[in-house]
C-alpha positions in Angstrom: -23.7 9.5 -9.8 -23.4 8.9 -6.0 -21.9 5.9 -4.3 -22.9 5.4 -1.1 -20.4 5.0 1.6 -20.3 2.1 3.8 -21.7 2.0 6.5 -19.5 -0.4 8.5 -22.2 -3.2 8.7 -23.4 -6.4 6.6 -25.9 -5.5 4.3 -27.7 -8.7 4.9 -27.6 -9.8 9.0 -26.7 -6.4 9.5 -23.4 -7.4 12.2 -20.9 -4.3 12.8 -17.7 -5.4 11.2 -14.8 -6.1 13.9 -11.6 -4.9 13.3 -8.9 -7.1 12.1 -11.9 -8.9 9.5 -12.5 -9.1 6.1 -15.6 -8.3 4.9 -16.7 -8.5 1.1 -18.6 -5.3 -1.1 -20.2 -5.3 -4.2 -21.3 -1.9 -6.6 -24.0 -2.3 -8.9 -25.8 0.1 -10.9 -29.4 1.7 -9.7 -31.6 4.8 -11.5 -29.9 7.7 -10.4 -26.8 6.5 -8.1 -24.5 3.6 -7.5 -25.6 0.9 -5.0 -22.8 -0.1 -2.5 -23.4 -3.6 -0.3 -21.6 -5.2 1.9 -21.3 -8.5 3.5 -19.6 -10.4 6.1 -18.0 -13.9 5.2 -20.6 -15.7 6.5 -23.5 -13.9 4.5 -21.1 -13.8 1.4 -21.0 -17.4 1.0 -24.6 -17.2 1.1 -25.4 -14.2 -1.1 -25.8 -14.0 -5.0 -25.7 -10.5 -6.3 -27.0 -9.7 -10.0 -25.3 -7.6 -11.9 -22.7 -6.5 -10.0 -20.3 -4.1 -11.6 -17.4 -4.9 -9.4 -16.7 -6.7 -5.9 -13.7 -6.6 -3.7 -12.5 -7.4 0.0 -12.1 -4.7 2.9 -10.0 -5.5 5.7 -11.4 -3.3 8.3 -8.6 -1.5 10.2 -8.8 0.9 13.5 -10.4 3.8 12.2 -8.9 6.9 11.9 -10.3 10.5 12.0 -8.9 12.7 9.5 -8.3 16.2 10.0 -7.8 18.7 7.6 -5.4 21.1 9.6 -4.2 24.3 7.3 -2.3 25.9 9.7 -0.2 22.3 9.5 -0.5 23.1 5.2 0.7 26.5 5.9 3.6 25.3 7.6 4.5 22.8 5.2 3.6 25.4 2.4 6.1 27.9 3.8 8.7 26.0 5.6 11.2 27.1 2.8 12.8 23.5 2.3 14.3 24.1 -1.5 13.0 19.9 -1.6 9.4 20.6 -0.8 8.4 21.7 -4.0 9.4 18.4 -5.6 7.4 16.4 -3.3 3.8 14.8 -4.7 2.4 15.1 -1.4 3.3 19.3 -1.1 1.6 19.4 -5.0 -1.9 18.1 -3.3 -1.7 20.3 -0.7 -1.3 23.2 -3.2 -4.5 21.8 -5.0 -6.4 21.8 -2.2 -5.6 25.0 -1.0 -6.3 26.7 -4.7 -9.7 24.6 -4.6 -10.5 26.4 -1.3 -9.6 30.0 -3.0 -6.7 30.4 -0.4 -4.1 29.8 -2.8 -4.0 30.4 -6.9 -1.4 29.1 -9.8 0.3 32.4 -10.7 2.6 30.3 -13.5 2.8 27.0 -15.4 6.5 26.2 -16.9 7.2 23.0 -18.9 11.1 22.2 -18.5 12.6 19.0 -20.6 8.7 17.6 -20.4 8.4 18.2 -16.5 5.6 20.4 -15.4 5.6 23.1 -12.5 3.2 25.4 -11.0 3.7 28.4 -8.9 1.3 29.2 -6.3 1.1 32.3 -4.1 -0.9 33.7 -1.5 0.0 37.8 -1.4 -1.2 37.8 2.2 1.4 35.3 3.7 3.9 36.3 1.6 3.8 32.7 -0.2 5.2 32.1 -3.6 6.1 28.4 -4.0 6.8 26.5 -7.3 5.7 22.7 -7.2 6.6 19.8 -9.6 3.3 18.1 -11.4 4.0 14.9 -10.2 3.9 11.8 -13.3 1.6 9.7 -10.9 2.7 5.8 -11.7 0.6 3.1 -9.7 3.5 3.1 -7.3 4.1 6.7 -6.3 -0.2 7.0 -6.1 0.2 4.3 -3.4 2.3 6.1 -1.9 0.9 9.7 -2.2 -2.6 7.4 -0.8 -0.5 6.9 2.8 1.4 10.3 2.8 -2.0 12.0 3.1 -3.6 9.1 5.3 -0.7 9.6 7.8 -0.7 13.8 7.2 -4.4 14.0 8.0 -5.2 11.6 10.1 -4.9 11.0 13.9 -6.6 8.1 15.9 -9.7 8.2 17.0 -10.2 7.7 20.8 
């Protein structure tokens, strides 16, 4: 199923959300998708959704524009720094690489219950070995900002 992405308005009076304000959403089940709304404070109050499956608070920010540079991922990918491989961030870069056929896992090793793939790329002469990162609440929050701040830049 397919949740619709917001669309930076109130579902209701249909006012752009300013930055720096809160703004409230709700998901509820529909047919074939997931139904997104969302609502300013004002209309919130106001509102009474039925049978909503969740509902949060979105503090709209300035947006940024994310960028998915691989020569950047390359760089990263062979900077030779022996501490790259250990780092979460360097692991999802790996991924998405592999999902985009430019990389591939040549080996999986389990050491004293750590995991570790190796990932090459013949071509640029790549060959690195990554740590499977153990993902806690905490290092995912984390991870979240290293790739918002990795592939984003401000929008002008």
């Amino acid at each position: 199923m397919k949740i619709d992405r917001p669309r930076g308005i109130c579902h209701t009076c249909q006012e752009p959300f300013k930055s720096g304000t809160t703004y409230n959403s709700t998901l509820q089940i529909a047919a074939e998708s997931w139904v997104r709304r969302d609502y300013c404070e004002k209309c919130w109050k106001q509102q009474s959704p039925e049978e909503v499956i969740a509902e949060w608070k979105v503090k709209v920010e300035k947006k940024k524009k994310h960028v998915l540079s691989e020569s950047a991922i390359w760089q990263v990918l062979k900077s030779g720094n022996p501490d790259i491989g250990t780092k979460p961030l360097t692991y999802i870069l790996c991924l998405m690489m592999a999902r985009k056929r430019k990389l591939r896992v040549t080996k999986t090793l389990t050491k004293k219950g750590q995991e570790f793939q190796t990932y090459s790329n013949i071509s640029r002469k790549i060959e690195i070995t990554v740590t499977v990162p153990n993902l806690t609440p905490v290092a995912f929050q984390k991870l979240q900002r290293e790739m918002d701040d990795f592939f984003s830049s401000d929008e002008s």
